[in-house]
LUMGUZA-117123 format. One line per field, with one value per residue (C-alpha): x, y negated, z; residue number from 1; residue in three letters. Coordinates in steps of 0.5 Angstrom, whole numbers, plus 500, padded with zeros to 3 digits. Example, Ala and Ser with C-alpha at 12.3 -4.5 7.8 and 13.67 -1.06 7.14 Angstrom:
BEGIN
u <- [525,527];
v <- [509,502];
w <- [516,514];
i <- [1,2];
aa <- [ALA,SER];
% end
This chain:
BEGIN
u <- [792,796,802,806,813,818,815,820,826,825,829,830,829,837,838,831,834,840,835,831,837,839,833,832,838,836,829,832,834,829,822,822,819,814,812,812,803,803,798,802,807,807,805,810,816,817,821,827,826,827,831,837,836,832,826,828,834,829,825,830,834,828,827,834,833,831,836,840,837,839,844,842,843,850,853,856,851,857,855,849,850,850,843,847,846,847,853,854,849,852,852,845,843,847,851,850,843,840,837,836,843,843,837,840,843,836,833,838,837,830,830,835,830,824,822,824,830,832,830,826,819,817,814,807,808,814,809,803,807,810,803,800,806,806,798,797,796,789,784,778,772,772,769,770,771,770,763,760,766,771,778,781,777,776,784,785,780,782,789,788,783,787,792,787,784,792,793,786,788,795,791,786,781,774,773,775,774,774,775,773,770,766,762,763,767,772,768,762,767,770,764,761,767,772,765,769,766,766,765,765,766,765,764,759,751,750,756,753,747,749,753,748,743,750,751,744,744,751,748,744,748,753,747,746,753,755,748,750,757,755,750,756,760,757,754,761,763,757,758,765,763,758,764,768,763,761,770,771,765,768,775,772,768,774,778,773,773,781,781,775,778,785,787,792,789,787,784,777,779,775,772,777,782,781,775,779,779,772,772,780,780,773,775,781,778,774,778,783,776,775,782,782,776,779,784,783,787,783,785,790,788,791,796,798,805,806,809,813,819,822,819,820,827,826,821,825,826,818,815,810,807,804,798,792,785,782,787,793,797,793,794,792,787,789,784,784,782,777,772,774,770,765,763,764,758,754,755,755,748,751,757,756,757,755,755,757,758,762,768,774,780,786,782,777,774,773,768,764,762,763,759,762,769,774,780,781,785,784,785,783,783,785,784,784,788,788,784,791,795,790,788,796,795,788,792,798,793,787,789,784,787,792,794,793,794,792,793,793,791,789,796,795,789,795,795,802,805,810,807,804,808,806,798,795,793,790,792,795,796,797,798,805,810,808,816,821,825,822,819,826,827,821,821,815,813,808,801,803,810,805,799,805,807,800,803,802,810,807,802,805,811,806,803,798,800,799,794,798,793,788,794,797,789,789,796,795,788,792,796,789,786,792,792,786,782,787,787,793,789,782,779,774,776,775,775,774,771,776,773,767,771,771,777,781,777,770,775,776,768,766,771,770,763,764,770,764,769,766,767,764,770,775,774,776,782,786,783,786,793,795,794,799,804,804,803,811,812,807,814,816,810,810,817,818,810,815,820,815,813,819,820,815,816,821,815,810,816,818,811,811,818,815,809,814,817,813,811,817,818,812,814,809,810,812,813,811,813,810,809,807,800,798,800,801,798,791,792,798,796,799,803,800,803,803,804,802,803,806,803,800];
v <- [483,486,489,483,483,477,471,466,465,455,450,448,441,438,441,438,430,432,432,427,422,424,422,415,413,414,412,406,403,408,404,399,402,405,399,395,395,396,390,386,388,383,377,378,380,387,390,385,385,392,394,393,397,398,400,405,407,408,413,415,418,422,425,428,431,437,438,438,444,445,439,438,445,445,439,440,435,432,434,438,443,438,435,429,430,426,420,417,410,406,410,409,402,396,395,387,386,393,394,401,402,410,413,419,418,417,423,428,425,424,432,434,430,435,440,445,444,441,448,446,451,457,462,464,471,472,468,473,480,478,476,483,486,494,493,493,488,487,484,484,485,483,476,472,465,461,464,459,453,450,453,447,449,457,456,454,457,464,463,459,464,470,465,464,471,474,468,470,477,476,472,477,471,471,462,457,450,447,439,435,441,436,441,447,452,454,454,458,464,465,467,470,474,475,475,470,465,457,451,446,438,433,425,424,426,427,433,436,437,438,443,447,447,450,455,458,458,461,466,469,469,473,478,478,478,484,489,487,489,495,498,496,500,506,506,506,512,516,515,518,524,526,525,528,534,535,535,540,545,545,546,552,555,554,558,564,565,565,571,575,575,576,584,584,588,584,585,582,574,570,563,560,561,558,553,547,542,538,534,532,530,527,523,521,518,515,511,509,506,502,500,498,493,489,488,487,480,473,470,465,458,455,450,444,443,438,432,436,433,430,431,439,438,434,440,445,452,456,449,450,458,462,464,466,460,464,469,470,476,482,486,494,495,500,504,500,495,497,500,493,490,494,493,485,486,489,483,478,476,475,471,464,458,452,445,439,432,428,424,426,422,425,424,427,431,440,442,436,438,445,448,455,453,460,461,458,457,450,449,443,443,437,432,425,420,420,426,431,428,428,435,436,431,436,443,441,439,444,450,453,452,458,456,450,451,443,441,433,428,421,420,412,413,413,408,407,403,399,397,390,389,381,384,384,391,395,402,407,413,413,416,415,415,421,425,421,421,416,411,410,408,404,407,404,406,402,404,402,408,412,411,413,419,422,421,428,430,437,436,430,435,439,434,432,424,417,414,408,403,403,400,396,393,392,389,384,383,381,375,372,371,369,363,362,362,361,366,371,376,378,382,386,391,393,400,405,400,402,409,405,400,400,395,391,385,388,390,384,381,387,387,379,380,385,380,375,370,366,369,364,359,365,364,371,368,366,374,377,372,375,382,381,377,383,389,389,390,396,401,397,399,406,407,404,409,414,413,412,419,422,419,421,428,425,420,426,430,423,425,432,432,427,432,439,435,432,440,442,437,440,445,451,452,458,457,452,450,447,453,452,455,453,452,444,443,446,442,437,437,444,444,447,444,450,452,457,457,462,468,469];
w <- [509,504,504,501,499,501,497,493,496,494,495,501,504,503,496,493,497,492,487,488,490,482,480,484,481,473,474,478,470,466,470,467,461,464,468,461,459,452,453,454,449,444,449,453,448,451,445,446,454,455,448,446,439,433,433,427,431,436,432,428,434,436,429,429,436,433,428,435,439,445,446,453,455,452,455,461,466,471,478,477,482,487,484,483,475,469,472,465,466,463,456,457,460,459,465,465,461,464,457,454,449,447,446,446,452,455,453,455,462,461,460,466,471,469,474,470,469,475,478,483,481,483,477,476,476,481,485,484,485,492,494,492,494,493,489,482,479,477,471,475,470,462,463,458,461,454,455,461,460,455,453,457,463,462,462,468,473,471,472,479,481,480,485,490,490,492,497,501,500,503,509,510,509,505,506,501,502,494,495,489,487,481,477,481,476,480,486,482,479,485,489,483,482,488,492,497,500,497,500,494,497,492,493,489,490,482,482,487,484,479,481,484,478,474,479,479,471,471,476,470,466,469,472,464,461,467,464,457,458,462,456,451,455,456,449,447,453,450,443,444,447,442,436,441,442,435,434,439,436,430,432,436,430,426,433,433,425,425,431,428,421,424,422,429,434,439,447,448,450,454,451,457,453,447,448,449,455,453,459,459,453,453,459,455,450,454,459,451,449,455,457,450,452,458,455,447,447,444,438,439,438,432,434,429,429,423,426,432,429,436,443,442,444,449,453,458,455,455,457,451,453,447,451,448,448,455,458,462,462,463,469,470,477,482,484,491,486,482,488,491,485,485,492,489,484,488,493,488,490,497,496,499,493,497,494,499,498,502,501,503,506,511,517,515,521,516,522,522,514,514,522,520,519,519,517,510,504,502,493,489,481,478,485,484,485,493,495,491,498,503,501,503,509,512,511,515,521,521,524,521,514,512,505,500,492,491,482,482,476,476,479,477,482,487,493,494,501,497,491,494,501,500,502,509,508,514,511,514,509,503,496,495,498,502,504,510,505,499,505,508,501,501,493,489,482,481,477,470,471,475,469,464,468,465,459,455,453,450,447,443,442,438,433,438,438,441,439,436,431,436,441,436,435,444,443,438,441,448,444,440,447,450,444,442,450,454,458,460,465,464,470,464,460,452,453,448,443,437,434,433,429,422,421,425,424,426,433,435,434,439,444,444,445,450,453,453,450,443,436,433,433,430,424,419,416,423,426,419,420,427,423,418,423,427,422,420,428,429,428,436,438,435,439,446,446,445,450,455,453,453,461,463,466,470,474,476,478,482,485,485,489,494,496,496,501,505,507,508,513,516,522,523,515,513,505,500,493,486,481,474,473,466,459,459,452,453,461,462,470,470,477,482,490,494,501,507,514,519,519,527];
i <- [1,2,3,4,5,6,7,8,9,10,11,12,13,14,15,16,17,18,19,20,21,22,23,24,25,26,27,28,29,30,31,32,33,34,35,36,37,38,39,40,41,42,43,44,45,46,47,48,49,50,51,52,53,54,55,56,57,58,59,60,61,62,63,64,65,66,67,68,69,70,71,72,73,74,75,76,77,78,79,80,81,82,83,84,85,86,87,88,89,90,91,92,93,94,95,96,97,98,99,100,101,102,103,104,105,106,107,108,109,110,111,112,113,114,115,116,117,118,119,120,121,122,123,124,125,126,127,128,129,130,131,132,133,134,135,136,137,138,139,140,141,142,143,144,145,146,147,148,149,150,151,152,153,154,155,156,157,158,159,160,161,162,163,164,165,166,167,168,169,170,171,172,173,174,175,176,177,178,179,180,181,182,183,184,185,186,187,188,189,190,191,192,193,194,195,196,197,198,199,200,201,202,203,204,205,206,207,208,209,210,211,212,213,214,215,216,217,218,219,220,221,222,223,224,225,226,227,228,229,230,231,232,233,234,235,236,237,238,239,240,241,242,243,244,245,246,247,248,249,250,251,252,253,254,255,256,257,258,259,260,261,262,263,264,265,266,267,268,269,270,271,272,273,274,275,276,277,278,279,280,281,282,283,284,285,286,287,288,289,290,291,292,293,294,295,296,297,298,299,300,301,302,303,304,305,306,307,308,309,310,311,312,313,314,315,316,317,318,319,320,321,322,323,324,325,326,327,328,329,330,331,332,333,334,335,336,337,338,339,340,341,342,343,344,345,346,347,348,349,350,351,352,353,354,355,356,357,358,359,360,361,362,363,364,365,366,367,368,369,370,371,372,373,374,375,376,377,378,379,380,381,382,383,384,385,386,387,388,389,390,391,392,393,394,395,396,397,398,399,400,401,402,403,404,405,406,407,408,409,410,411,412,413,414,415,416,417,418,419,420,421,422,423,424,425,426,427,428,429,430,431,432,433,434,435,436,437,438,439,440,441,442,443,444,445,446,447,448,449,450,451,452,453,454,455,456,457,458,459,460,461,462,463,464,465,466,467,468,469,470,471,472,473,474,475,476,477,478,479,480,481,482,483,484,485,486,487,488,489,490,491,492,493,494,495,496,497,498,499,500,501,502,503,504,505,506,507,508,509,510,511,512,513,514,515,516,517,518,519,520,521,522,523,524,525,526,527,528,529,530,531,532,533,534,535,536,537,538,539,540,541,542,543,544,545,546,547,548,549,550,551,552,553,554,555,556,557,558,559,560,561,562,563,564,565,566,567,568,569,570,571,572,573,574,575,576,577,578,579,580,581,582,583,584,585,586,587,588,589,590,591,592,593,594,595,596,597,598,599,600];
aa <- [UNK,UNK,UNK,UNK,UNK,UNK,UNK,UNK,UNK,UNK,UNK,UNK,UNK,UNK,UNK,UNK,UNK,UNK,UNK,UNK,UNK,UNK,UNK,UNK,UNK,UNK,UNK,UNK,UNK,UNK,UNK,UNK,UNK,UNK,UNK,UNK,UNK,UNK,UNK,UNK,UNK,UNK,UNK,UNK,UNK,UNK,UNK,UNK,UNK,UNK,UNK,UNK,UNK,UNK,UNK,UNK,UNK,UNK,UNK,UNK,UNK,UNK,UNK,UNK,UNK,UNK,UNK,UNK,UNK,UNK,UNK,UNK,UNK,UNK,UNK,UNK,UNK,UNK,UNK,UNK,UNK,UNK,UNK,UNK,UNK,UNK,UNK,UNK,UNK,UNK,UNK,UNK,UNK,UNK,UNK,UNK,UNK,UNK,UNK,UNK,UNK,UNK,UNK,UNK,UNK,UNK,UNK,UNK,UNK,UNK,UNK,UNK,UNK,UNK,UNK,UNK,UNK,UNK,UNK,UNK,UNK,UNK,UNK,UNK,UNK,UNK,UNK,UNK,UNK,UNK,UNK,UNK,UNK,UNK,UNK,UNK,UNK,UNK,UNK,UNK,UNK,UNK,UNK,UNK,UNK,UNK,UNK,UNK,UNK,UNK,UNK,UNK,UNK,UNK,UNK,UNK,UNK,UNK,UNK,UNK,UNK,UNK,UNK,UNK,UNK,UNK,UNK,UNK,UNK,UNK,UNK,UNK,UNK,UNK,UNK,UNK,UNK,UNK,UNK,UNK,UNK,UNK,UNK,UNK,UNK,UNK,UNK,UNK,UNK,UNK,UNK,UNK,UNK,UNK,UNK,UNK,UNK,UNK,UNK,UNK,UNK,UNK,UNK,UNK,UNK,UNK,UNK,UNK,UNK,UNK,UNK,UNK,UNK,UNK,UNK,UNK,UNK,UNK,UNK,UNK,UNK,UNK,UNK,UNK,UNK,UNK,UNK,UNK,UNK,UNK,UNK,UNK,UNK,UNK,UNK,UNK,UNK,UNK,UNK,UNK,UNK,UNK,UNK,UNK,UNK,UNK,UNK,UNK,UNK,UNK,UNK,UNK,UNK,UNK,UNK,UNK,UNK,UNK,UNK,UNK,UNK,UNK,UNK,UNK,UNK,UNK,UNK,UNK,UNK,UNK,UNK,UNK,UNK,UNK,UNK,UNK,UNK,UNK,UNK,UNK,UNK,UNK,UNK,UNK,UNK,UNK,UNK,UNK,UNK,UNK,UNK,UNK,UNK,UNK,UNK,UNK,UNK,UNK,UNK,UNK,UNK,UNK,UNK,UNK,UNK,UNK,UNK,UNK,UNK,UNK,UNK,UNK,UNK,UNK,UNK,UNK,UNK,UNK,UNK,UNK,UNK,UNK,UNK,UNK,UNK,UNK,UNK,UNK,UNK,UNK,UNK,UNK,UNK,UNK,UNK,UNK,UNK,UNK,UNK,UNK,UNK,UNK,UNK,UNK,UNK,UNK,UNK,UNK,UNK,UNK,UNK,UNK,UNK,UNK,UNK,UNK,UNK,UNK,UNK,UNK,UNK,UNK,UNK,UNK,UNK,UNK,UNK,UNK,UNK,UNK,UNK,UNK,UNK,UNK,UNK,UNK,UNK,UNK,UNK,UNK,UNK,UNK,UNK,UNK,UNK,UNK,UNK,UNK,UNK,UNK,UNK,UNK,UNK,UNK,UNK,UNK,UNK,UNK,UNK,UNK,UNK,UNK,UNK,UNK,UNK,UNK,UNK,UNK,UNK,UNK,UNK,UNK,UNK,UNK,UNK,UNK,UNK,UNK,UNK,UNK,UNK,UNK,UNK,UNK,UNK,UNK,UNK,UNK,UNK,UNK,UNK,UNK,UNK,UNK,UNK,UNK,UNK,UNK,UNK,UNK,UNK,UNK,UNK,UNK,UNK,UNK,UNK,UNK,UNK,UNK,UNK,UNK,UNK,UNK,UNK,UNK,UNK,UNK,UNK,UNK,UNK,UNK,UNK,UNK,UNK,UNK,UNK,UNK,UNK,UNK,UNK,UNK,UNK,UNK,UNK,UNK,UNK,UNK,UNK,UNK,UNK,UNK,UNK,UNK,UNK,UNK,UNK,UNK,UNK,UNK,UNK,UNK,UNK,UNK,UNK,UNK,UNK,UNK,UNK,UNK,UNK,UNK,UNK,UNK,UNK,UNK,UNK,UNK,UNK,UNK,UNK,UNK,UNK,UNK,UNK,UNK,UNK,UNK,UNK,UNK,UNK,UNK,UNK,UNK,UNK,UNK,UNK,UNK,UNK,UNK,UNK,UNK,UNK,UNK,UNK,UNK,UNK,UNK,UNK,UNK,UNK,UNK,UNK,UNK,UNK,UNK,UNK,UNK,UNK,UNK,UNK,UNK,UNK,UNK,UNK,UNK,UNK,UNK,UNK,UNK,UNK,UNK,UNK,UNK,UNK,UNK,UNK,UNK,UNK,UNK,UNK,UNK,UNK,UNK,UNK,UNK,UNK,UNK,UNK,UNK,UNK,UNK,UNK,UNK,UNK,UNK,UNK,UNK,UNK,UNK,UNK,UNK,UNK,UNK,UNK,UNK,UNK,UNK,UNK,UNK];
% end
């Protein structure tokens, strides 16, 4: 176990209530926005339902935040010590038509309510110093992740793995339980580097199998990349000591000629007393030259910030990090460490990687899956939907499970109890709500908020924006179906048919036909008519797209808060908090719930 130092002092169970009463009230107007389907935008007349302004006010409000940095900071938010936070509603809405009246309004409180600025989130790297207490903090081996995955994932799995690797340590434990270990990554560099013990649960058969086929590629691959770095290294160590062999001879000669042409008298000198300290200052160069290989930094990935006009003002302060494309802050090895790694290379080929597939609820029996359950740390990246809280439910009722770093996605995947309460349903846990709290509430969000919450608000930021036409293409569809078919829901979807589509016409004959309805009887002229209808409408669309952007941090820090404190309503948990683990415009998912039980 490691000599850890006190973990983040996190807000405790009353202070985060506080929080999320402040946070009901705002979204108690704010929600209908995000329910609004974009579907159905024009069908059912959204714009004029929800908003009570122009859309050009609309976008222009959002352009002029950026000539306004920092308003949100500089304005005094009443009751914000006491989590109430902002308290002016009526600015916002309209008290009578409950209809969005300030923009501006609504963006400042939609900022307030992010889990930055609410102050409810534990730094990654405060995190990791107290796990590794009085140890130094270590890079591990020179691998280049981006070398066996994408940025996006190499990213992630290399910032989580420095994580889980300090929690193991802080246990004292070797056994990892990765649910929806999906292709394996996260499961194969933990064992293949870290030497730890993984046992990857996926629901689907062709991920398991797939992931072992992966592992045992990746497997050569390391076996190679690591002798090629060795040879690479050692190359460059041996070159640097010829260079620097030859640099000292001639120094030396250059010495020798220097005393001997000298017209002082002088006694008789031994070499040791000139000869310079060849192995100090070869070492020297040598250890420069290989610390310059672990920690030469990537190229940054070249980020377009054209177009980020509005939504960066909208963001928490550092919320977009300048991190490089496949790195997080380099860390120096204690020599601990570095004996530990190499006893974690030449065990590589020991350490266990093993693939399992079963579905997973919050009832499901770990020793029934996995026959030598030990203690363990449970983790999962990026888990779907329902698996993200029962990850949470199945820490709290094995003991064997010491810890959990758990990072949700899907969050319109959830099962929430209130959203149909008119439906008989024998279900007895669900997705949301999770925390006493929000069930004495009987909060719903409902899946259209819930979808709307995966909205990406960073990377829009930096010019990374909607795809607007083929939503104005979907919405316009919506109304010719609801015209011309009679039809106003459709259990078939489009789907992703607009990149395929030369023109808004050739759009509405391939969805029609993957929507079995007949083409035949909508003649061009009628297709092109709802087009031009429309097109001076689109600005509608383009702005209420933008208020549910910028609304939606305020609905995953709605489900992010519920998870917090449902653990902190656990007993025998010792520490619990959401920490920022990646940089949100490579991955928006980028919060992390964790938590670790009392230490026996």
């Amino acid at each position: 176990m490691a000599a850890a130092g006190p973990l983040p002092v996190t807000p405790d169970l009353p202070t985060l209530h506080a929080k999320l009463r402040g946070l009901l009230r705002f979204l108690r107007n704010a929600l209908p926005i995000s329910n609004a389907h974009t579907v159905d935008f024009y069908t059912e007349s959204v714009w004029e339902q929800l908003v009570d302004l122009p859309p050009e006010t609309v976008l222009a409000a959002v352009r002029q935040s950026a000539a306004e940095a920092g308003r949100c900071e500089a304005r005094p938010l009443a009751d914000a010590e006491a989590g109430a936070g902002v308290t002016d509603f009526p600015k916002i809405f309209c008290e009578s038509s409950q209809k969005l009246v300030s923009v501006e309004d609504f963006a400042i409180a939609a900022k307030y309510y992010s889990i930055q600025n609410l102050g409810i989130c534990t730094p990654f790297e405060q995190l990791l110093i107290a796990l590794q207490g009085n140890k130094k903090q270590r890079t591990g081996e020179n691998v280049k992740l981006s070398e066996f995955m994408n940025v996006k994932k190499s990213h992630e799995v290399q910032a989580m793995s420095e994580l889980i690797c300090s929690i193991t340590d802080y246990f004292g434990i070797k056994q990892v339980i990765d649910l929806g270990s999906g292709k394996g990554y996260l499961s194969s560099f933990l064992s293949l580097k870290y030497g730890l013990e993984v046992y990857g649960i996926d629901s689907s058969n062709t991920n398991t199998h797939g992931a072992k086929e992966r592992n045992r590629k990746l497997k050569k691959h390391w076996k190679l990349y690591q002798t090629q770095s060795r040879v690479d290294v050692n190359g460059l160590a041996f070159k640097t000591a010829k260079e620097s062999k030859v640099q000292n001879e001639m120094k030396y000669k250059a010495d020798i000629e220097k005393v001997c042409n000298s017209s002082v008298n002088q006694e008789k000198m031994s070499t040791s007393d000139f000869l310079p300290d060849l192995s100090g200052s070869v070492i020297s160069n040598i250890r420069k030259q290989m610390e310059n290989l672990h920690i030469q930094p990537h190229g940054e990935e070249n980020i377009c910030f054209e177009n980020a006009f509005s939504l960066i003002d909208f963001l928490p302060i550092n919320a977009i990090e300048p991190t490089s494309s496949s790195q997080i802050p380099c860390r120096v090895i204690s020599e601990t460490n570095k004996g530990r790694r190499k006893m974690t290379s030449k065990s590589s080929e020991s350490s266990i990687y093993s693939p399992l597939t079963s579905f997973i609820t919050a009832d499901s029996k770990l020793h029934d899956i996995i026959k030598d359950l030990e203690d363990c740390l449970m983790v999962g990246l990026h888990t779907c939907g329902d698996l993200a809280p029962n990850t949470l439910r199945i820490f709290t009722s094995n003991s064997e499970v010491k810890g959990v770093c758990s990072v949700g996605c899907c969050y319109h995947l959830l099962s929430e109890e209130f959203e149909n309460q008119n439906k008989e349903c024998n279900q007895e846990k669900w997705g949301f709500p999770m925390c006493q709290y929000l069930k004495e509430e009987r909060w719903c969000c409902g899946r259209n908020a819930r979808m709307s919450a995966c909205l990406a608000l960073e990377r829009v930021a930096v010019g990374q924006g909607l795809p607007t036409e083929s939503l104005f293409y979907r919405a316009i569809l919506q109304d010719i179906i609801k015209d011309c078919y009679g039809i106003t829901k459709c259990d078939h979807h489009v789907g992703k048919i607009y990149s395929k589509c030369s023109s808004f016409l050739d759009y509405v004959r391939k969805s029609l036909q993957k929507l079995e309805l007949d083409e035949s009887k909508l003649p061009e002229k009628i297709i092109m008519d709802y087009y031009e209808k429309y097109k001076p409408r689109m600005n509608e669309l383009e702005a209420f797209n933008m208020l549910k952007v910028i609304l939606a941090p305020c609905i995953e820090t709605l489900i992010l808060l519920d998870r917090l404190c449902y653990l902190k309503e656990q007993e025998d948990i010792a520490w619990s908090a959401l920490v920022k683990l990646f940089d949100p415009v490579k991955s928006p998912r980028c919060y992390a719930v964790i938590a670790l039980k009392k230490q026996q």
